[in-house]
Phi, psi and omega in degrees: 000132162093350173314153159275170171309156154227150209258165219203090183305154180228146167213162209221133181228127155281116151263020227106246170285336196263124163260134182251120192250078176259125166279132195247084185261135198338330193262006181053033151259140165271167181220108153307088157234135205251165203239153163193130166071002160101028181219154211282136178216034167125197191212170165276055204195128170299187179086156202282132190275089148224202199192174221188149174216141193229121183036233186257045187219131191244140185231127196220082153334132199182121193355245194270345196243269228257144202199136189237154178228087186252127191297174135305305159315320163303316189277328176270330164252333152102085150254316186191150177219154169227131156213196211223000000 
């Protein structure tokens, strides 16, 4: 908690309708957060899930630690995520 950000390889797979966003952190653990409807709509990880949007940036939250700022562009192109 209170870590500063870290920039996160990210890569992005389309299922239909369903976007999977996996963060990739320097120490080479993931994080799986999937998107419907162009909005963040859960994660592979217990703990209470939620988001906030500031313009086109979803600030996405997964229980007391962790927190991702994954663009738009990213969900719809796979360009860039930062987490922590």
């Amino acid at each position: 908690l209170g870590q500063p950000m870290t920039s996160c390889k990210a890569n992005v797979v389309r299922t239909g309708d369903k976007i999977d966003v996996t963060v990739t952190w320097p120490d080479g653990g993931t994080r799986i957060i999937s998107f419907k409807a162009g909005k963040p709509a859960g994660a592979d990880a217990p703990g209470e899930f939620r988001f906030t949007r500031e313009g086109s940036l979803n600030i996405v939250r997964i229980g007391a630690s962790e927190r991702f700022e994954i663009t738009d562009q990213l969900a719809e192109l796979g360009n860039k995520a930062v987490g922590q």
